[in-house]
N, CA, C and O atoms as a DFTB+ gen file, in Angstrom:
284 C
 N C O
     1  1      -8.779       6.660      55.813
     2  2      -7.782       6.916      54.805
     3  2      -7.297       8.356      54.876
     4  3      -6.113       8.691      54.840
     5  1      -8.562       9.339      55.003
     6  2      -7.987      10.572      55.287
     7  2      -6.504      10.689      56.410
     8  3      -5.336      11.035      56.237
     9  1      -7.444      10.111      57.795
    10  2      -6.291      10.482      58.875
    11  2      -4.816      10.327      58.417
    12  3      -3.850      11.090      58.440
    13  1      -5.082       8.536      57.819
    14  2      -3.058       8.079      57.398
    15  2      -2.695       9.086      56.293
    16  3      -1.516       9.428      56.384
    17  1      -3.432       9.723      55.168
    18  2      -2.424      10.309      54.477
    19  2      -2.305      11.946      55.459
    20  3      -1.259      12.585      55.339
    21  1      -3.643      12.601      56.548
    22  2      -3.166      13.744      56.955
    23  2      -1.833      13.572      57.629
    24  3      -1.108      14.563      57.536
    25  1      -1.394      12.655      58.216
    26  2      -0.671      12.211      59.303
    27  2       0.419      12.266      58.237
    28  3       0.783      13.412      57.974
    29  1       0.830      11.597      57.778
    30  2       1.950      11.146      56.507
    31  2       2.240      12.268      56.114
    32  3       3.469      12.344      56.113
    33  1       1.582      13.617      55.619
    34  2       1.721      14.791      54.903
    35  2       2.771      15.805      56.046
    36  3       3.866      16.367      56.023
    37  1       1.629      15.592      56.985
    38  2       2.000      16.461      58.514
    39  2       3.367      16.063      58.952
    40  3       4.264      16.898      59.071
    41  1       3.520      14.891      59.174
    42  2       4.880      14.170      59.499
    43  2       5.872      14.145      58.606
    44  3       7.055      13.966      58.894
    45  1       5.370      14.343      57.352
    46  2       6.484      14.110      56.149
    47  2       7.283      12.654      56.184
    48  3       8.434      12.416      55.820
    49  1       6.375      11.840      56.693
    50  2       6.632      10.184      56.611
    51  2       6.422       9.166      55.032
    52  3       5.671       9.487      54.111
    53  1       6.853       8.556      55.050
    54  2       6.498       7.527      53.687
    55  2       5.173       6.760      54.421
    56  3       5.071       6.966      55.630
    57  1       4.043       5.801      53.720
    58  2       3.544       5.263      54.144
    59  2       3.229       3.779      52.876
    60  3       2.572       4.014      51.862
    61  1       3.626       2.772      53.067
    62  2       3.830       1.512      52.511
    63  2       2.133       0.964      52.766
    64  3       1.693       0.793      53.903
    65  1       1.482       0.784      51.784
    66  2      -0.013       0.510      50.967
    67  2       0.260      -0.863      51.015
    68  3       1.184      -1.033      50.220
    69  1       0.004      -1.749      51.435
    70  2      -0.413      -3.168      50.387
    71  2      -1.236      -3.552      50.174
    72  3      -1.715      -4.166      51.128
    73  1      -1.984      -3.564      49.051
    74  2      -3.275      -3.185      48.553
    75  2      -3.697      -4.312      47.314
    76  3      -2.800      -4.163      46.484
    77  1      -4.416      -5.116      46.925
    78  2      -5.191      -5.161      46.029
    79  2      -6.036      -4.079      45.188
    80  3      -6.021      -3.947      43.964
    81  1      -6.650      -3.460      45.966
    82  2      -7.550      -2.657      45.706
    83  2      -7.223      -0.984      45.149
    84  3      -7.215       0.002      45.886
    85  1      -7.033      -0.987      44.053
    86  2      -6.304       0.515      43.121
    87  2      -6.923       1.526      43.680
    88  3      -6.099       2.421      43.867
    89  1      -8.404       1.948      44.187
    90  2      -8.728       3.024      44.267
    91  2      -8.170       3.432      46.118
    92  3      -7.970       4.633      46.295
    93  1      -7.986       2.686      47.132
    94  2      -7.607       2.919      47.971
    95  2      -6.083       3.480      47.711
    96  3      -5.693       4.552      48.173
    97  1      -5.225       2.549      46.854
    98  2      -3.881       2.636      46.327
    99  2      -3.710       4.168      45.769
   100  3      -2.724       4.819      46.113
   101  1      -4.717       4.730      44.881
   102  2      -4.909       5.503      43.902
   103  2      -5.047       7.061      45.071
   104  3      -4.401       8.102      44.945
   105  1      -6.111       6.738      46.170
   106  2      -6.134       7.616      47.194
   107  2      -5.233       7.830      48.116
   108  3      -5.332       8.965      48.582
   109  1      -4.241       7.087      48.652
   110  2      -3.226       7.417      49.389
   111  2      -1.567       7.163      48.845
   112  3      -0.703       6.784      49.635
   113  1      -1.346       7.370      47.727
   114  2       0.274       7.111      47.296
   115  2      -0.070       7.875      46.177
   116  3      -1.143       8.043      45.598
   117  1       1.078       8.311      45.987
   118  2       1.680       8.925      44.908
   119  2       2.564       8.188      43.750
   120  3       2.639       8.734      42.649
   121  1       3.358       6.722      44.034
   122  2       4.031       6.211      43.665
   123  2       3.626       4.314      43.722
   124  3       3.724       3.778      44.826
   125  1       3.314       3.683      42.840
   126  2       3.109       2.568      43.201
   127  2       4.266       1.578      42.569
   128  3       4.966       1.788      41.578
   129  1       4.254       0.420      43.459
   130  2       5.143      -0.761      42.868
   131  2       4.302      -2.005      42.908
   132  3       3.808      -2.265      44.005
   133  1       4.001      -2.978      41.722
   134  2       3.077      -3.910      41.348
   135  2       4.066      -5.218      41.280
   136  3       5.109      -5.282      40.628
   137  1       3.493      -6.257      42.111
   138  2       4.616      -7.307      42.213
   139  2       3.641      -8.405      41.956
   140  3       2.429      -8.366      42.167
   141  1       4.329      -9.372      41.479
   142  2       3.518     -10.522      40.485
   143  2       4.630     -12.032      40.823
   144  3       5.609     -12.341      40.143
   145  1       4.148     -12.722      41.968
   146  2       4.924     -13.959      42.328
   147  2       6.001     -13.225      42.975
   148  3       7.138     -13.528      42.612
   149  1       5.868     -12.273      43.908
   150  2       7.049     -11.818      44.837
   151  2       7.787     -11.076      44.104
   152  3       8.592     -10.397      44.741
   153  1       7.806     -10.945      42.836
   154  2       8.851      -9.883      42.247
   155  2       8.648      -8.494      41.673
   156  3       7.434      -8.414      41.490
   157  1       9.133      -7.534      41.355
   158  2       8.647      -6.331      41.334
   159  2       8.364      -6.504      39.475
   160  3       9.237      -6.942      38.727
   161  1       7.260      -6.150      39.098
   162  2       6.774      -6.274      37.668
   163  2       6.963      -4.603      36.783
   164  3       7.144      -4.213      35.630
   165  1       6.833      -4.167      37.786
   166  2       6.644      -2.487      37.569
   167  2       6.720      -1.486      38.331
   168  3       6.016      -1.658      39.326
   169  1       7.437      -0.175      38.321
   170  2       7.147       0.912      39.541
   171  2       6.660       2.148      38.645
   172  3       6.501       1.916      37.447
   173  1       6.426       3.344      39.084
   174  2       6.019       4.125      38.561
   175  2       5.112       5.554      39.361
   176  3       4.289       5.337      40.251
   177  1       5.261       6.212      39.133
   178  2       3.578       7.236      39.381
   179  2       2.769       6.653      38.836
   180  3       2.831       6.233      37.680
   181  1       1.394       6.482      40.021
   182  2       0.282       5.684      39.937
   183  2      -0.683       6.415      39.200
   184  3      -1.696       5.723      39.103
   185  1      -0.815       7.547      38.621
   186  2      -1.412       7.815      37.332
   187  2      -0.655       7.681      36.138
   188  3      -1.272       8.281      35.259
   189  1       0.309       7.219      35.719
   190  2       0.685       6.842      34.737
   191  2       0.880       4.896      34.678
   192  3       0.970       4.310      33.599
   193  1       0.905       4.349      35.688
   194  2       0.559       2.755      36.157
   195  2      -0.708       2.683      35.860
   196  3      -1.001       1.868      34.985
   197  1      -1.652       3.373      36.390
   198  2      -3.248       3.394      36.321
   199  2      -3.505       3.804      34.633
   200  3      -3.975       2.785      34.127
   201  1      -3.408       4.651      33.806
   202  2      -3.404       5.108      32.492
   203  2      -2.778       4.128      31.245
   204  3      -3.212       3.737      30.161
   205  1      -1.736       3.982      31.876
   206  2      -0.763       3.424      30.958
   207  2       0.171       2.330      31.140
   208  3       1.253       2.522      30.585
   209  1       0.040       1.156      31.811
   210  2       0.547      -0.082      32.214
   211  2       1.539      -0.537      31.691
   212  3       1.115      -1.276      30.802
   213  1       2.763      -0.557      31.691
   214  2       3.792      -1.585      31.039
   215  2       4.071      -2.911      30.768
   216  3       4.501      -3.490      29.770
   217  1       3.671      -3.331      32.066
   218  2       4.047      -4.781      32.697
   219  2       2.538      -5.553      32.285
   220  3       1.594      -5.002      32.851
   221  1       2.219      -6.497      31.577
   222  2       1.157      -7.734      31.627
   223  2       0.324      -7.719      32.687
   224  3      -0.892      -7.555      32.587
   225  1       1.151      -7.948      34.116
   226  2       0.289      -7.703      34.951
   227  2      -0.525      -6.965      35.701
   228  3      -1.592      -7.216      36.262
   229  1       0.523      -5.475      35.578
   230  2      -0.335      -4.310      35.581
   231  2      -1.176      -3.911      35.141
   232  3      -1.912      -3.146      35.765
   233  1      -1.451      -4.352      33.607
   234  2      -2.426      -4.032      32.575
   235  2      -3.637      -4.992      32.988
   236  3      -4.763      -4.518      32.837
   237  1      -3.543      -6.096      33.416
   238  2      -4.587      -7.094      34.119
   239  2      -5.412      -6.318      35.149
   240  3      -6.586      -5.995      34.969
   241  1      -4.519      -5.980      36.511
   242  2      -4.232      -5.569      37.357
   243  2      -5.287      -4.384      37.560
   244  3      -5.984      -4.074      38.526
   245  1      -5.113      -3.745      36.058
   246  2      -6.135      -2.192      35.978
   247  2      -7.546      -2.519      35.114
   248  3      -8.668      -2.079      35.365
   249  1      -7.106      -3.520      33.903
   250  2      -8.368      -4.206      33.803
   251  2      -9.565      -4.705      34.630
   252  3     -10.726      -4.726      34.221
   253  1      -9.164      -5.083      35.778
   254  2      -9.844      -6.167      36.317
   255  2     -10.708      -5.094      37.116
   256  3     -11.862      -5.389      37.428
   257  1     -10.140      -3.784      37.474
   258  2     -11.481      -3.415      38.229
   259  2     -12.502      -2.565      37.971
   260  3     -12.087      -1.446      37.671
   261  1     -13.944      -2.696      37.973
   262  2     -14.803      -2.737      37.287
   263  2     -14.888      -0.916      36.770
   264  3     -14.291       0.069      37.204
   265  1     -15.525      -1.020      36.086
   266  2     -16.137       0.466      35.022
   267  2     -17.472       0.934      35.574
   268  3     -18.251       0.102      36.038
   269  1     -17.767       2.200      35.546
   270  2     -18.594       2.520      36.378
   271  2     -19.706       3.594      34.460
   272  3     -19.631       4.614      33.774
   273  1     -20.681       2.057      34.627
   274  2     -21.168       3.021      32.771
   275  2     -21.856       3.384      33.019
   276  3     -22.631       2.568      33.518
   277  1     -22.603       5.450      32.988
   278  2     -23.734       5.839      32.622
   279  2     -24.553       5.789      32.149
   280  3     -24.246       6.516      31.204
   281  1     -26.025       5.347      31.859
   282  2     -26.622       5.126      30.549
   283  2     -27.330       6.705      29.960
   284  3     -27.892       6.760      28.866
């Protein structure tokens, strides 16, 4: 993950994520778009997608992956 975003930075390239998985998403983009049956549900900066969800499915989307509890 390092190399694609050093490469991307260095190059000043876009790099297109398709991801399930938020924390990979969360580590290499700056900008995410969340699509639900092929259509776009939501776009945004992915700390404010991740924080603050608009779309139903986004809010699922950030629900669903797990919490990490201290005791």
């Amino acid at each position: 993950m390092e190399l694609l975003r050093a490469v991307s930075d260095a190059e000043g390239v876009a790099l297109l994520v398709v991801s399930h998985d938020l924390g990979v998403v969360a580590a290499l983009c700056s900008d995410v778009v969340v699509l639900a049956g092929g259509r776009v549900v939501e776009t945004g900066p992915i700390d404010r997608v991740l924080t603050d969800p608009v779309s139903r499915e986004a809010h699922a989307l950030v629900a669903a992956v797990p919490r990490l509890v201290l005791a």
